[in-house]
Backbone bond lengths (Angstrom), bond angles and torsions (degrees), N, CA, C in turn:
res aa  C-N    CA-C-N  psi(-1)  N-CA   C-N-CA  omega(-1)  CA-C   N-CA-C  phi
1 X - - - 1.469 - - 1.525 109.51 -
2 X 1.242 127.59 127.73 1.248 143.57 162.43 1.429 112.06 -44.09
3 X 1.686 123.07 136.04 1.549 117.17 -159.53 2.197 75.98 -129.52
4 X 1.100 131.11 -58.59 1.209 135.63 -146.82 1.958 90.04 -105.26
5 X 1.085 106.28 82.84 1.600 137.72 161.04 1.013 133.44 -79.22
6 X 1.743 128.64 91.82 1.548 127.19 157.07 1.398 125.47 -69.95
7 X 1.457 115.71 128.78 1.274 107.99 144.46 1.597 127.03 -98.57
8 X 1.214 128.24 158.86 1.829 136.58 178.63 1.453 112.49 -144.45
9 X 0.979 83.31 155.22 1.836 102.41 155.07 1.380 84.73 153.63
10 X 1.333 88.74 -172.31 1.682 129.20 -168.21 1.979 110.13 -67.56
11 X 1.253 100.18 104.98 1.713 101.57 167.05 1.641 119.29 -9.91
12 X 0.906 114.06 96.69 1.654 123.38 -173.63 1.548 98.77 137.68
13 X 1.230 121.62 -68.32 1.304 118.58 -144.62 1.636 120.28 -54.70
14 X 1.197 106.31 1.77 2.010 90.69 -173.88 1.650 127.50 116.69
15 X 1.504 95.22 -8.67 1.460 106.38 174.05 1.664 126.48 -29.05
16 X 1.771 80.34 -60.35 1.614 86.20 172.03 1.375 139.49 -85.82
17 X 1.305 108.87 1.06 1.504 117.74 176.58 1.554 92.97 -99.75
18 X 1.158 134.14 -58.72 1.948 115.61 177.84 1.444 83.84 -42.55
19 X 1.495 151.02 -109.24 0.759 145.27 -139.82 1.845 125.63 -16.37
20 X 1.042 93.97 -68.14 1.377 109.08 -174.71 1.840 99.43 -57.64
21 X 1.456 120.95 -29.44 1.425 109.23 -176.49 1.631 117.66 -100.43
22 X 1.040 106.70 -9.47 1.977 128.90 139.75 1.562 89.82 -32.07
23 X 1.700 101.81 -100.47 1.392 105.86 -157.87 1.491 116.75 -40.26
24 X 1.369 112.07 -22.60 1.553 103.04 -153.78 1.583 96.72 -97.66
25 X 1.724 111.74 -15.09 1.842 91.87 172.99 1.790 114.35 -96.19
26 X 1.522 105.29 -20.96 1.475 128.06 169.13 1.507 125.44 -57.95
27 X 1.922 118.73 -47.83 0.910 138.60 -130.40 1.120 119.85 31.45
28 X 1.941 124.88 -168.48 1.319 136.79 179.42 1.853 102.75 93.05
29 X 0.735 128.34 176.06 1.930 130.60 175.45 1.323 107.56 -84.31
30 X 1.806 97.12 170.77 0.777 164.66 -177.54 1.526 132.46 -70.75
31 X 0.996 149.47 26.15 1.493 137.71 -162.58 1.493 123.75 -93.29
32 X 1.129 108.17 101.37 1.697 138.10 176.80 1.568 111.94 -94.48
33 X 1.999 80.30 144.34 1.592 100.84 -172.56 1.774 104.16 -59.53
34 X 0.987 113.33 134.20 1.493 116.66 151.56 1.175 125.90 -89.24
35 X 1.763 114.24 52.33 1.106 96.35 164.65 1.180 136.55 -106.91
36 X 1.237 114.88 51.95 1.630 130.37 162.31 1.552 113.92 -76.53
37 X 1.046 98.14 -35.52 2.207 126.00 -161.65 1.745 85.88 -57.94
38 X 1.828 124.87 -41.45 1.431 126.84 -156.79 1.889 97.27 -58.70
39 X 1.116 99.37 126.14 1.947 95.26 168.68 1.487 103.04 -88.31
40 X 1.381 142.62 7.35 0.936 122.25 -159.10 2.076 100.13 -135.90
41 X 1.238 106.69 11.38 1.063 129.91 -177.04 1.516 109.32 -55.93
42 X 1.373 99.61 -92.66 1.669 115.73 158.54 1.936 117.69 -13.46
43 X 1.142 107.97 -55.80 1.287 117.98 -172.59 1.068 116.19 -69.35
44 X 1.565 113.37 -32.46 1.810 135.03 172.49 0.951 104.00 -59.76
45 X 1.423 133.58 -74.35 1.552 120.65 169.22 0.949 142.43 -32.41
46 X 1.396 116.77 -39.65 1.274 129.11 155.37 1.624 117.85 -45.97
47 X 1.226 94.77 -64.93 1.644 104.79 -170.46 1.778 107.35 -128.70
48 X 1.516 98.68 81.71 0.999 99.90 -168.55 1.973 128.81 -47.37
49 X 1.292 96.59 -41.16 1.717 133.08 -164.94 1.727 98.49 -61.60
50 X 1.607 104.23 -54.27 1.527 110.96 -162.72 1.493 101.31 -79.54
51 X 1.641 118.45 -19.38 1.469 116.18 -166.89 1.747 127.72 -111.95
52 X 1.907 89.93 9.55 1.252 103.80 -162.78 1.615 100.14 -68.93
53 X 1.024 129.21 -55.42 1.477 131.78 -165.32 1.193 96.89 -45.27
54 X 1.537 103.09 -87.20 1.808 113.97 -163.20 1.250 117.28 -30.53
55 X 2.085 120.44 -29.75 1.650 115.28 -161.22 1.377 82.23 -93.38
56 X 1.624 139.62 -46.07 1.438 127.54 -175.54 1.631 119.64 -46.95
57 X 1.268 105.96 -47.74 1.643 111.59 174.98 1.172 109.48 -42.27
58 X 2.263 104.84 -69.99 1.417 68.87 177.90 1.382 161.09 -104.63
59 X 1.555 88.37 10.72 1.670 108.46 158.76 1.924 120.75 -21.94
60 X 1.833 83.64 -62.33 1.532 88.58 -177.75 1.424 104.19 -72.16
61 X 0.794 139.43 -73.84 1.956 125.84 177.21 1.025 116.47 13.76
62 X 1.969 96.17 -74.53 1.279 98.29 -157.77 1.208 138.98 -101.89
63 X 2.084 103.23 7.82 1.148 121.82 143.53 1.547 128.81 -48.78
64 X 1.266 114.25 -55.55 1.187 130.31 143.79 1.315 125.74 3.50
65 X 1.625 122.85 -97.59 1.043 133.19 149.39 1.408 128.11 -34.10
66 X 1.383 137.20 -27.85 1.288 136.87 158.55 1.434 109.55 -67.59
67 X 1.329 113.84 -39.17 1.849 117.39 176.62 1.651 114.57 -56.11
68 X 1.454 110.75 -20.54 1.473 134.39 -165.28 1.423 84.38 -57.48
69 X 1.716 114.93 -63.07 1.052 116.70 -138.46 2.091 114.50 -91.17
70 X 1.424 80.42 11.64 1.697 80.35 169.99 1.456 113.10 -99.65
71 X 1.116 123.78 -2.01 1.340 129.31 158.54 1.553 105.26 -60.67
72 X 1.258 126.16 -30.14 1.373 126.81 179.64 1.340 112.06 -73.95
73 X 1.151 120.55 -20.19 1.573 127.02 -165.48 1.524 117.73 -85.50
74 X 1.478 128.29 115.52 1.565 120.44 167.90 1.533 118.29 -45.40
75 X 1.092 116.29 78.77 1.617 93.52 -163.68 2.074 114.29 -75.74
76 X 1.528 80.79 -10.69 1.844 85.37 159.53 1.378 110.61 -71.65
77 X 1.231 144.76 1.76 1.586 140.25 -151.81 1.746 91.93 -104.82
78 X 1.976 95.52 -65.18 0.820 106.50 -157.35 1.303 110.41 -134.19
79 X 1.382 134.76 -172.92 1.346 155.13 147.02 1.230 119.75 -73.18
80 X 1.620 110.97 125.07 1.630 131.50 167.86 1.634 104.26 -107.21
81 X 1.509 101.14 115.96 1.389 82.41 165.48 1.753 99.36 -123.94
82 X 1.587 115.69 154.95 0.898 134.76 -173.07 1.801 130.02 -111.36
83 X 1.267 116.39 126.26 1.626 92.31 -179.67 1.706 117.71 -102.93
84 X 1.358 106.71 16.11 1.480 128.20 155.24 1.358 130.70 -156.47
85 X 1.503 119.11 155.61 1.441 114.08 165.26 1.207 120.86 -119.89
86 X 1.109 107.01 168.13 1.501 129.70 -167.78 1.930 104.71 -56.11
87 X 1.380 104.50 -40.72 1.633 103.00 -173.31 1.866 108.03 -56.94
88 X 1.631 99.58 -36.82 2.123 113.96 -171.29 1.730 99.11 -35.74
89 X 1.687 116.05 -35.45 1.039 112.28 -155.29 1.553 126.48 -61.57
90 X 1.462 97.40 -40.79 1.819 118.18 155.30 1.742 122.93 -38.72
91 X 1.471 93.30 -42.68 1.767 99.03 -177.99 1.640 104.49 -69.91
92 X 1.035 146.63 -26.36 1.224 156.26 -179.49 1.635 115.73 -91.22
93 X 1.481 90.11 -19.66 1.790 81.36 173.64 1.518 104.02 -98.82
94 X 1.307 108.71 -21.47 1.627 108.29 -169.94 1.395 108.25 -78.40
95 X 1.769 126.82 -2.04 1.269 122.20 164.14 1.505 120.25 -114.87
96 X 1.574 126.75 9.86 1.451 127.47 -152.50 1.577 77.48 -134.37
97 X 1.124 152.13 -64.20 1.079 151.57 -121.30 1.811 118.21 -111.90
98 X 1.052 134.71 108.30 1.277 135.89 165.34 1.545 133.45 -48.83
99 X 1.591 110.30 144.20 1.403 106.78 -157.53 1.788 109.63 -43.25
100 X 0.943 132.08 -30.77 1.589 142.06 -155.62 1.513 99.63 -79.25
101 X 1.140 102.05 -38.72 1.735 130.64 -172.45 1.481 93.28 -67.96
102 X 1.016 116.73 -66.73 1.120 127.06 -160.59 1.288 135.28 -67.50
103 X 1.466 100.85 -23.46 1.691 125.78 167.39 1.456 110.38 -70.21
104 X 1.811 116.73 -33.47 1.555 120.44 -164.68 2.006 79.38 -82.27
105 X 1.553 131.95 -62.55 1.007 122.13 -142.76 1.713 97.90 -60.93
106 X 1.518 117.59 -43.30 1.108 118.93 -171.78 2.179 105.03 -44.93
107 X 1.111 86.02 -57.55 1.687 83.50 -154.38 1.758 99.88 -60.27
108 X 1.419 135.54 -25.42 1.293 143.01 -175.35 2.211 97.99 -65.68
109 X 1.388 93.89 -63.03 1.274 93.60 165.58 1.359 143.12 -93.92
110 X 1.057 119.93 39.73 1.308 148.57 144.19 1.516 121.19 -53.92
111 X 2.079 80.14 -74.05 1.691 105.12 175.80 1.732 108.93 -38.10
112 X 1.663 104.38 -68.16 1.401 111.28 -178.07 1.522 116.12 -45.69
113 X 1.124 115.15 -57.37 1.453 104.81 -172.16 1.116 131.93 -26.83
114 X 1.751 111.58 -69.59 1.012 131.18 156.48 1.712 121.58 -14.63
115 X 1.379 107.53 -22.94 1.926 106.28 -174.39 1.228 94.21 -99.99
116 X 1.228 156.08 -4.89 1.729 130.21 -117.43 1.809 77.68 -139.48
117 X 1.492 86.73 151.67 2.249 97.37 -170.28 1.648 71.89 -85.54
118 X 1.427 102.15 169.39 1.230 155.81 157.05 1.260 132.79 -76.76
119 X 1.472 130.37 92.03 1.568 101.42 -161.82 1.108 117.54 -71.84
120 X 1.269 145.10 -166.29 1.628 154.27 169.09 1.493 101.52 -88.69
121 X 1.875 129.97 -31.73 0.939 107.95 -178.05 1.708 104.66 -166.16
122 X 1.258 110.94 134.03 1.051 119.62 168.73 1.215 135.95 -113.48
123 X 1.849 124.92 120.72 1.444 119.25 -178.80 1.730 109.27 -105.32
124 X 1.105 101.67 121.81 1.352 108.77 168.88 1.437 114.80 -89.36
125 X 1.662 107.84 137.40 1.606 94.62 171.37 1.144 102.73 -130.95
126 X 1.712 108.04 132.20 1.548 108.80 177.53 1.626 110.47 -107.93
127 X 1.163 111.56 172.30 1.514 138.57 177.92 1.199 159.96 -131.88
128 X 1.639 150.64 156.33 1.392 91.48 176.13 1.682 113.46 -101.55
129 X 1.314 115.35 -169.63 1.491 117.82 -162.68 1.828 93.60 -59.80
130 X 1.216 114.15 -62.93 1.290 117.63 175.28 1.314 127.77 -38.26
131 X 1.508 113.60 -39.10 1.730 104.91 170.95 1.384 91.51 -78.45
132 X 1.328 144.28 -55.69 1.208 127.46 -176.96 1.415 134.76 -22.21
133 X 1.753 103.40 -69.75 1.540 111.44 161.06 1.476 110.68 -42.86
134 X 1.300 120.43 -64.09 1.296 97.93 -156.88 1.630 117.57 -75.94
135 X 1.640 113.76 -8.35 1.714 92.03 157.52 1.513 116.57 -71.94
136 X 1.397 104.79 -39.47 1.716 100.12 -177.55 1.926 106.35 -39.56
137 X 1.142 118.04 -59.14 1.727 126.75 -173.40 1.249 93.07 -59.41
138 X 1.665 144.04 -35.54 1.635 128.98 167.04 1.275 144.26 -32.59
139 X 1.627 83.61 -61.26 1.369 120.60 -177.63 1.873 104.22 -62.95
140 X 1.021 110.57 -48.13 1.883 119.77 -177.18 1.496 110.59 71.03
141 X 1.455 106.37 65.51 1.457 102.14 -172.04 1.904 96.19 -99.05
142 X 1.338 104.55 121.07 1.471 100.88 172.07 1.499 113.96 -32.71
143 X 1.528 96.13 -64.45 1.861 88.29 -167.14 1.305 135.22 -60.86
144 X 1.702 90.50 -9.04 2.086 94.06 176.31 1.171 101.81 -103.41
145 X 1.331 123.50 43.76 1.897 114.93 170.38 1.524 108.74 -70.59
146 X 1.741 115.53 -41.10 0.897 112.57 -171.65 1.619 125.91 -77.14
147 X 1.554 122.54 7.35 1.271 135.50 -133.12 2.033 84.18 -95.49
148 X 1.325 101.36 144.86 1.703 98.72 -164.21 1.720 88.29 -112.97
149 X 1.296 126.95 160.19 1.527 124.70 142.54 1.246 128.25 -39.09
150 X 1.655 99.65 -37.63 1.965 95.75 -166.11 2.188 92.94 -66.84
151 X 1.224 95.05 -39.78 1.729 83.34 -167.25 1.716 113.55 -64.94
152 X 1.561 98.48 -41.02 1.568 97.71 175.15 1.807 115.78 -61.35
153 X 1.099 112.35 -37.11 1.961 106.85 163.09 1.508 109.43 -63.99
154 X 1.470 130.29 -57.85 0.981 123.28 163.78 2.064 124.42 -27.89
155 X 1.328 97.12 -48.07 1.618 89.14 -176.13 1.962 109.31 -87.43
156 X 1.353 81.68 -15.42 2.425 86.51 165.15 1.216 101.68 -71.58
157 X 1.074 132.15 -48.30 1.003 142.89 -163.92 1.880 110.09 -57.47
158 X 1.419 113.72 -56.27 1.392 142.58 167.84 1.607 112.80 -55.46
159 X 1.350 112.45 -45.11 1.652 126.00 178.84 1.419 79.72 -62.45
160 X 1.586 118.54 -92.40 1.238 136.19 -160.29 1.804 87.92 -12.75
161 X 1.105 121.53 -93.89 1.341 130.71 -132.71 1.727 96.42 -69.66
162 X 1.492 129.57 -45.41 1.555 117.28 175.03 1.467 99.48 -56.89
163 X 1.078 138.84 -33.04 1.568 120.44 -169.11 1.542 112.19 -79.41
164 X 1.497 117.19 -36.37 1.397 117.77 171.37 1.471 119.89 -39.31
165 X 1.190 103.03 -46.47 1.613 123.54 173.42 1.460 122.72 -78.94
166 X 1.155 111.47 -28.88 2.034 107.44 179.62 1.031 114.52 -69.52
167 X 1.811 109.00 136.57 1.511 119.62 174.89 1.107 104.06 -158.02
168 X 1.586 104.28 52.86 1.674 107.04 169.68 1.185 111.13 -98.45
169 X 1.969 128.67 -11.68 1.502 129.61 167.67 1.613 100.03 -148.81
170 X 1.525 105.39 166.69 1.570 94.50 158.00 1.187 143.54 -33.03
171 X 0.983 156.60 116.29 1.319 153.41 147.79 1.310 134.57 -122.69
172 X 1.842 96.77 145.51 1.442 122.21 -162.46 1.046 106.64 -135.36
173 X 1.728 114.09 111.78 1.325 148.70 -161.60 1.957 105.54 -98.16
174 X 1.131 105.17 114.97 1.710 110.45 -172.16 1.323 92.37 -121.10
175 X 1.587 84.65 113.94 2.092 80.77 149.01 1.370 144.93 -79.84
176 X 1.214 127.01 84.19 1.827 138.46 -139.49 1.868 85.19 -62.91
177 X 1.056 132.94 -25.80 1.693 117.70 -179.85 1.235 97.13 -67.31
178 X 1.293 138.90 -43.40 2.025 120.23 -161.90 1.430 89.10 -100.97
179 X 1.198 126.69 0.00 2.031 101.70 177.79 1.841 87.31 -145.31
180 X 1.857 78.68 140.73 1.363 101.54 -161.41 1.739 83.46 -106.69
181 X 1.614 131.76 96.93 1.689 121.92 172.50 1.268 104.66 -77.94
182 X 1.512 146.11 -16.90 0.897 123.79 -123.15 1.958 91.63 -113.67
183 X 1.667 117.41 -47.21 1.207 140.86 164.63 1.622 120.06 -85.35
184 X 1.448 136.30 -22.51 1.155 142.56 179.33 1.737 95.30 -91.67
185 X 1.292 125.96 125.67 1.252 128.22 171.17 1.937 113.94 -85.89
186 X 1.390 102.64 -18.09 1.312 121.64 174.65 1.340 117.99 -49.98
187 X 1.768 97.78 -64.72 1.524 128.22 175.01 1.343 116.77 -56.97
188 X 1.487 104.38 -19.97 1.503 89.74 -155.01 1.850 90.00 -99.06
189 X 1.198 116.94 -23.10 1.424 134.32 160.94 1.021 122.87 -16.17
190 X 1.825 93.07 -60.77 1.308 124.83 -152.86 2.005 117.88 -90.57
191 X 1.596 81.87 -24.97 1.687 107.97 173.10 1.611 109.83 -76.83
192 X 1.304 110.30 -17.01 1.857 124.68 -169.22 1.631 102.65 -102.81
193 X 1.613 106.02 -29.02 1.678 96.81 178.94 1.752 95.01 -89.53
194 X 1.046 124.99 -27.90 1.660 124.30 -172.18 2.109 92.95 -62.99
195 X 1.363 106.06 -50.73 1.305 104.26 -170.94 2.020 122.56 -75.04
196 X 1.165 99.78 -6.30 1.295 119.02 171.72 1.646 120.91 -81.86
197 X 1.442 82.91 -33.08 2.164 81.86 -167.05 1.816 86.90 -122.64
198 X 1.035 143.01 19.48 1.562 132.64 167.47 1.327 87.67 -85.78
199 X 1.442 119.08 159.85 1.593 125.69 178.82 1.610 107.45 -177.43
200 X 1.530 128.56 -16.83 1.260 127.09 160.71 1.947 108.69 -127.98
201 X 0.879 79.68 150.12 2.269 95.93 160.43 1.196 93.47 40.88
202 X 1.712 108.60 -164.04 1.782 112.66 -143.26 1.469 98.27 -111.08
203 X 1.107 118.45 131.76 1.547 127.24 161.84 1.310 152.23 -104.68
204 X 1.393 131.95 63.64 1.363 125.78 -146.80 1.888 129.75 -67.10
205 X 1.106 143.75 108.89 1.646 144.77 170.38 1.887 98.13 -68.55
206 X 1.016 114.28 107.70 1.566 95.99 155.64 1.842 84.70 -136.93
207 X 1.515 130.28 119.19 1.006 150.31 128.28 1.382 109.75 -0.07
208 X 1.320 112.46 -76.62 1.561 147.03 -101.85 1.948 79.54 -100.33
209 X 1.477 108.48 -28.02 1.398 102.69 -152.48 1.450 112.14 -130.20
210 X 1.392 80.97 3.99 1.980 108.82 179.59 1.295 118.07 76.63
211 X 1.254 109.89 6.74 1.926 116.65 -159.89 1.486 99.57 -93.00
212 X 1.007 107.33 110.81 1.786 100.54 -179.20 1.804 99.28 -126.89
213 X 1.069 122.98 120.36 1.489 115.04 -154.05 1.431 118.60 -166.89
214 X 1.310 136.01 -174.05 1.438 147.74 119.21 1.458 114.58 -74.30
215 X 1.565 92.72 174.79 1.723 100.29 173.59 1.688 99.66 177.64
């Protein structure tokens, strides 16, 4: 069984609520994005173009430094679960950031990579733009007032395609539109036996479309 657990997807989708109900049928922690801590967040939204560097930098930093601290962790003891990883950070630079930009972020995170554990397992959950938006407008987070559709398809779009390709750990791809984990006790069952017995290559759940499979 997998002890050091990511969850991902796209801002809206649920990251942090699977998360939090991981820990609570698993035990062991918790590790959440800080990205409130970014000062330059707010302003990014606004202006995406002029603010992309400064909020990516320090995104990666201070991911970084939180990665420090799972080296501290027994992960034979216990369970880490996560509502991001360290790799998401690339998908966001490879659409915000300009070639020039992109050469300095590349070679800085390069270096880092190379230090940062690996989890045992990662579930991605994707969505569509539309359920997306409309949890983002739920939730009422000041700083995503300004957040448009074109960027939230834009970053599905970006998930979509780094995940097609990753095979640095397991991963198990849920489609959060046909399974409800959060209110269905069934689903959420069913999301805990998928995450218990997956242990190699990519596996997709989409409900919604009957496809329950590899690929």
């Amino acid at each position: 069984m997998s002890r050091y657990i990511v969850v991902e997807g796209v801002i809206g989708v649920g990251k942090t609520s699977l998360a939090v109900k991981l820990r609570d049928h698993f035990g062991g922690e918790n590790m959440f994005e800080e990205f409130e801590e970014n000062p330059f967040l707010a302003d990014f939204y606004k202006e995406r173009r002029r603010y992309a560097f400064q909020t990516q930098m320090f995104f990666l930093l201070s991911r970084f430094h939180q990665q420090e601290k799972i080296k501290q962790t027994d992960l034979f003891q216990q369970y880490l679960i996560s509502d991001y990883f360290f790799d998401k950070d690339r998908i966001f630079a490879s659409i915000n950031l300009d070639g020039r930009e992109m050469v300095l972020y590349d070679r800085v995170a390069t270096a880092l990579e190379s230090q940062v554990v690996r989890p045992n397992l990662v579930v991605y959950l994707r969505s569509s733009v539309d359920r997306l938006m409309e949890n983002i407008r739920l939730r009422h987070r000041a700083i995503e007032t300004s957040m448009d559709a074109e960027y939230i398809s834009e970053l599905a779009d970006a998930y979509n395609h780094f995940f097609s390709n990753y095979t640095k750990a397991p991963l198990l791809i849920i489609d959060s539109s046909s399974i409800d984990f959060i209110n269905n006790i069934s689903d959420f069952n069913m999301v805990i036996d998928e995450i218990e017995n997956h242990h190699e290559g990519k596996k997709i759940i989409n409900l919604q479309g009957n496809f329950h499979g590899n690929f």
